[in-house]
C-alpha positions as CSV (number, residue, x, y, z in Angstrom):
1,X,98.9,89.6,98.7
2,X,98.6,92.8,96.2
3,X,96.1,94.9,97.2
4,X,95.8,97.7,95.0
5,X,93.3,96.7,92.7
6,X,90.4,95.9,95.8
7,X,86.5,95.7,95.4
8,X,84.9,98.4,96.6
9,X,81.2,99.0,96.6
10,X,79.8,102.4,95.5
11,X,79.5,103.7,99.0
12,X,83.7,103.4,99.0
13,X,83.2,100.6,101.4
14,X,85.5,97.6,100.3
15,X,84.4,94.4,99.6
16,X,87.4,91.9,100.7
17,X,87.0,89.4,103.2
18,X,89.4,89.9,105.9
19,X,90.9,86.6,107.8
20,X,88.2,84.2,108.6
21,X,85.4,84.2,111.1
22,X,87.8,82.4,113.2
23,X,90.7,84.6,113.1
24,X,89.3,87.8,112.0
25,X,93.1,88.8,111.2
26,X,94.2,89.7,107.9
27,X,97.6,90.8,106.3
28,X,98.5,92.1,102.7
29,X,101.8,93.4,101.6
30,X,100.8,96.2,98.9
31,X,103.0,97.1,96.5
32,X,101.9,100.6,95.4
33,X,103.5,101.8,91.4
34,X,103.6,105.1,90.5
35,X,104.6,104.3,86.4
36,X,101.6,102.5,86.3
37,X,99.3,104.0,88.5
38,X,98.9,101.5,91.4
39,X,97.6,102.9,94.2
40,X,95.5,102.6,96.8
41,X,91.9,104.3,95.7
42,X,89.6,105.9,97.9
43,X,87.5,103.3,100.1
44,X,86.6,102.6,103.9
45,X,85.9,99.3,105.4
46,X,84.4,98.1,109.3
47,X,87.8,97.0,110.2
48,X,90.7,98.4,111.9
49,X,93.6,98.7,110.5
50,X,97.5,98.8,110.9
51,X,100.2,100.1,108.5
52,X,103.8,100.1,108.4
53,X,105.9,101.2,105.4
54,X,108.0,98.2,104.5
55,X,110.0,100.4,101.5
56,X,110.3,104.2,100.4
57,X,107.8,106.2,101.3
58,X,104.1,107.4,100.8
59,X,101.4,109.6,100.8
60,X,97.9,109.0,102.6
61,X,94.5,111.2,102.9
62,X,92.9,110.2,105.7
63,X,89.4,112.1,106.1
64,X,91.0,115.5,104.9
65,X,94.2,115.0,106.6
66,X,97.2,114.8,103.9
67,X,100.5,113.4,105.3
68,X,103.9,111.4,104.5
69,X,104.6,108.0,105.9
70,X,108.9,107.2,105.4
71,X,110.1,103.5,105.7
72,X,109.7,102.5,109.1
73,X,106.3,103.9,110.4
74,X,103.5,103.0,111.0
75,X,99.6,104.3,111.1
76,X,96.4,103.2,112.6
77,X,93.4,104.0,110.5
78,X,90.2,103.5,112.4
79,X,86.9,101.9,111.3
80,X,84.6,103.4,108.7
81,X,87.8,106.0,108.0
82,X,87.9,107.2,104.5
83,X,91.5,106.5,103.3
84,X,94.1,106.1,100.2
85,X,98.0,105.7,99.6
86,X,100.0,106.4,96.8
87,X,103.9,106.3,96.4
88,X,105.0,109.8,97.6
89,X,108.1,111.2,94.8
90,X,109.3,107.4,95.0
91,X,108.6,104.9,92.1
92,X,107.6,102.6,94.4
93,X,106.1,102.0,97.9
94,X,105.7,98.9,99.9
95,X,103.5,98.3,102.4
96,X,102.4,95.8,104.8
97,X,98.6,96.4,105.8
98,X,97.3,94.1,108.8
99,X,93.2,94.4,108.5
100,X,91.7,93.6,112.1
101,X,87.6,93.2,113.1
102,X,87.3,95.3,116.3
103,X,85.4,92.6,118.8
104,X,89.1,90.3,118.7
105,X,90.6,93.3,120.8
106,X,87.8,93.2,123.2
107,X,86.8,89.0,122.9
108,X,82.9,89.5,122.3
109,X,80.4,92.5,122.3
110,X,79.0,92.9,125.8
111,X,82.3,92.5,127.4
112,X,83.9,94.8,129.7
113,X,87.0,94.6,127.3
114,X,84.8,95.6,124.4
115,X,82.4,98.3,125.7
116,X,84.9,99.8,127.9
117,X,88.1,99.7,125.9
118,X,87.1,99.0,122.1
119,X,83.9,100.2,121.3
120,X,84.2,104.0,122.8
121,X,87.3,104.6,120.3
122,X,85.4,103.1,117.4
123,X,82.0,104.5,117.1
124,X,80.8,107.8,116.3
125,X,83.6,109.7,119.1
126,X,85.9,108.1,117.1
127,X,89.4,109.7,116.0
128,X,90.0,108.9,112.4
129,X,93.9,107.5,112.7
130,X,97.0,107.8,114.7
131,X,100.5,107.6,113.3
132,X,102.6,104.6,115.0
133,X,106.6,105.6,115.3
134,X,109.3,103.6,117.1
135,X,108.3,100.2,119.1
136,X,104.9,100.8,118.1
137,X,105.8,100.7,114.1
138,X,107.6,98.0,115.4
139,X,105.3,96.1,116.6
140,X,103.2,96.4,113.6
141,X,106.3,94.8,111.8
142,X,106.4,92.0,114.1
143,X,102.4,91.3,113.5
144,X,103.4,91.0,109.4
145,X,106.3,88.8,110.1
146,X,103.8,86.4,112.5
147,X,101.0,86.3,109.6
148,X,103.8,85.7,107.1
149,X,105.3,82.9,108.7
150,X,102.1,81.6,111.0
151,X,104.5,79.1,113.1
152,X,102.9,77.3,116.2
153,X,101.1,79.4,118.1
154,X,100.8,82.4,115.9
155,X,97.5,83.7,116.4
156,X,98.1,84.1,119.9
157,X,100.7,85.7,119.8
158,X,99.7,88.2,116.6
159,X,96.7,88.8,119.6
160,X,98.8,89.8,122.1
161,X,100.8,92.0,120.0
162,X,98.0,93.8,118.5
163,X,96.6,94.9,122.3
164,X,100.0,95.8,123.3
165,X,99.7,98.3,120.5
166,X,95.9,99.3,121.5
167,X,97.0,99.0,125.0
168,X,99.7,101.5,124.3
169,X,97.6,103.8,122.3
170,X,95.0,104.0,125.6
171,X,97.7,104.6,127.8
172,X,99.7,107.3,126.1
173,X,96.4,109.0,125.2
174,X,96.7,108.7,121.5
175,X,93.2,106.7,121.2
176,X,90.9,109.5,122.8
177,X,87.2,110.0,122.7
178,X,86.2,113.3,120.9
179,X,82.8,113.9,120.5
180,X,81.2,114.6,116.9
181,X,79.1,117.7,116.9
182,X,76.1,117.5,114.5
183,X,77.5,119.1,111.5
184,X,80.4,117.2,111.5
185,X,78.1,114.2,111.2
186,X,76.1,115.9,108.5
187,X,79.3,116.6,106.6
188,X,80.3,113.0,106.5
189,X,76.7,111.6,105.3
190,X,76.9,114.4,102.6
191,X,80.0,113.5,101.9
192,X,79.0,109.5,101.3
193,X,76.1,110.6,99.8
194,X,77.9,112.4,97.1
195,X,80.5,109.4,96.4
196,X,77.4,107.1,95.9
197,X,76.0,109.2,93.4
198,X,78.9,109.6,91.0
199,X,80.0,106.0,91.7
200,X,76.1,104.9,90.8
201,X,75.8,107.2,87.9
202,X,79.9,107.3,86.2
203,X,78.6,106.4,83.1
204,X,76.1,108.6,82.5
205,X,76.2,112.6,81.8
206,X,77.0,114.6,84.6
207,X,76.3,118.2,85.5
208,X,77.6,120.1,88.5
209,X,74.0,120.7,89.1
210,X,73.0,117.5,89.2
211,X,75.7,116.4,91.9
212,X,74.9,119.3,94.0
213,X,70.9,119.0,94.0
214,X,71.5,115.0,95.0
215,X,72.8,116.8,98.1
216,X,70.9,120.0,98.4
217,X,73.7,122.7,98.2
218,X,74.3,125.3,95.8
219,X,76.8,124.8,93.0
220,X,79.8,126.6,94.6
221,X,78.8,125.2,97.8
222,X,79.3,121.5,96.0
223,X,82.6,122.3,94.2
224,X,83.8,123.8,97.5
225,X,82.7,120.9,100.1
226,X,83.5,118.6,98.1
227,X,86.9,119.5,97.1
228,X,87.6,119.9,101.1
229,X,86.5,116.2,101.5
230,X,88.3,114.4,98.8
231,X,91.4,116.8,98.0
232,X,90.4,117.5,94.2
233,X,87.1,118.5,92.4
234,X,84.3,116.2,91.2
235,X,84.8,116.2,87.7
236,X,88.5,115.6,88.5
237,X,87.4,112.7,90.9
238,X,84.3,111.7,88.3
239,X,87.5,111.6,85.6
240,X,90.0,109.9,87.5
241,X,87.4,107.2,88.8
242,X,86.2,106.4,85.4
243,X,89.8,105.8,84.2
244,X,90.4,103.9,87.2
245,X,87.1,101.9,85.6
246,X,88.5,101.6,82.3
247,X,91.7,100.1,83.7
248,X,89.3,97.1,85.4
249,X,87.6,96.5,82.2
250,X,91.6,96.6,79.9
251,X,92.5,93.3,82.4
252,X,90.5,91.3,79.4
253,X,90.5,91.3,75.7
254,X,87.2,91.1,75.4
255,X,86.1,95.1,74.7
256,X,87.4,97.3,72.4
257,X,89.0,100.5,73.7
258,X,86.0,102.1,72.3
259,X,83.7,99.9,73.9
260,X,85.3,100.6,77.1
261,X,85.4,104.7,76.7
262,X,81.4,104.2,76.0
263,X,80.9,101.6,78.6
264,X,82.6,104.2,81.2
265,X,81.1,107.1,80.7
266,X,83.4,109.3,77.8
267,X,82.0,111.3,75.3
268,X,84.1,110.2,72.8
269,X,86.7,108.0,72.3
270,X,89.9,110.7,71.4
271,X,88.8,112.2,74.6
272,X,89.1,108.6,76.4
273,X,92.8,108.2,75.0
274,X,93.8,111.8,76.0
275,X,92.5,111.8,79.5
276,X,94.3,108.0,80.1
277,X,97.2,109.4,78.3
278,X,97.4,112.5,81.0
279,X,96.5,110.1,83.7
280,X,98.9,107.1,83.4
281,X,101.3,108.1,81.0
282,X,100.4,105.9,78.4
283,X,97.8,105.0,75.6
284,X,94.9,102.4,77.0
285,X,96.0,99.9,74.7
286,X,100.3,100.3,75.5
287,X,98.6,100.5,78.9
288,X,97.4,97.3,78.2
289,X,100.1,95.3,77.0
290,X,102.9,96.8,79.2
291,X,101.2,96.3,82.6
292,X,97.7,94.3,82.7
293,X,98.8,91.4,79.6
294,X,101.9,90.6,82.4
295,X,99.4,90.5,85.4
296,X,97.2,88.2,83.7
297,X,100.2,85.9,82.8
């Protein structure tokens, strides 16, 4: 199941249902483009989750951390961890992403499992991912192959392979408890606080001024944090996430590609087309017809 295009709420916080209340267990092979500018955006969600690149190669930010994942590994991404992918100097990247809820690694909350093993590594001493190499990667390869096929007895066993691979994590000291100090923690709620307000307000007018006095911070205090954060600056970010926007709204016919520079926030329509131009390559409305008329089809 494609995942690229995934509901996300303005908080970054993504919307899918993963598995079932059941079988809180969830896979999706993502094919990421780079011609057409499918990636993975920026979100978080409650569950845990498991990577492996199935083909080439790609690029993730997790927190602040930018790194390269080749064909063949793997990466855990905790709960609540802000993350995105993208192909990295590849055309395309494939990759298999197994979405888990914490409590089916430690069976209910209140259990020993849970409180002692789960729950420490998942919370606020959390550590925000751990890259997964040889039998661990794997392993995650063997959990995608389970879910694909789900033959007799496959949730047990896509259980027992996802504790060998916490199991394994505990035991070689890659899942450790670090303590957040307070301004850590005050970094992160500035940082969601920020998000939320250019996700809530992307199609209005927006100052520099405006962003930092949501938050309390000088100008060049904004600019600076939140470049750190997200990797780029806000009215990069503010840009790129009103194109990403626009792209949502060219899956229909139904608006005009000057109804859908208004309805996401650009000045003017000339200045629509030449940002999407610089962004995906393309016109919106080639844009349109190349890649969204074939998905819809």
């Amino acid at each position: 199941m494609p995942l690229t295009h995934i509901k996300i709420a303005k908080d970054l916080q993504e919307l899918t249902l993963h598995g079932t209340k059941e079988f809180p267990v969830a896979l999706y092979e993502t094919i990421m483009r780079l011609e057409s500018m499918d990636f993975l955006p920026l979100h978080w969600h409650k569950e845990i989750q498991f990577v492996l690149i199935k083909k080439g190669c790609a690029q993730y930010r997790v927190g602040t951390d930018v790194f390269v994942l080749n064909q063949g590994e793997g990466l855990f991404i905790n709960a609540s961890g802000l993350h995105e992918a993208k192909p990295y100097q590849i055309e395309q990247a494939i990759v298999y992403c197994v979405n888990v809820d914490p409590k089916l690694m430690g069976g209910h909350e209140g259990s020993i499992f849970f409180s002692k093993y789960v729950e420490p590594y998942i919370t606020s001493n959390r550590i925000p991912y751990v890259k997964l190499t040889g039998e661990l990667a794997q392993k995650v390869a063997t959990i995608a192959e389970l879910m694909r096929e789900q033959t007799a007895f496959f949730e047990l066993k896509v259980r027992r392979e996802l504790l060998f691979i916490w199991e394994s994590m505990l035991t070689q000291s890659l899942l450790t408890e670090q303590i957040m100090d307070s301004a850590t923690i005050v970094q992160h709620e500035r940082a969601k606080a920020m998000l939320d307000f250019l996700h809530a307000h992307y199609q209005q007018k927006i100052a520099l001024e405006d962003l930092a006095s949501h938050v309390y911070i000088s100008r060049a205090e904004c600019s600076r944090f939140f470049k750190k954060i997200v990797g780029m600056t806000p009215f990069t970010y503010l840009c790129q996430y009103r194109l990403r926007k626009s792209i949502e709204l060219l899956k229909g016919n139904e608006l005009s590609i000057t109804e859908i520079a208004v309805n996401t926030g650009f000045s003017t329509v000339s200045y629509y087309i030449e940002k999407f131009k610089e962004y995906t390559g393309y016109p919106p409305h080639v844009y349109r017809k190349k890649f969204l008329s074939v998905k819809n089809n």
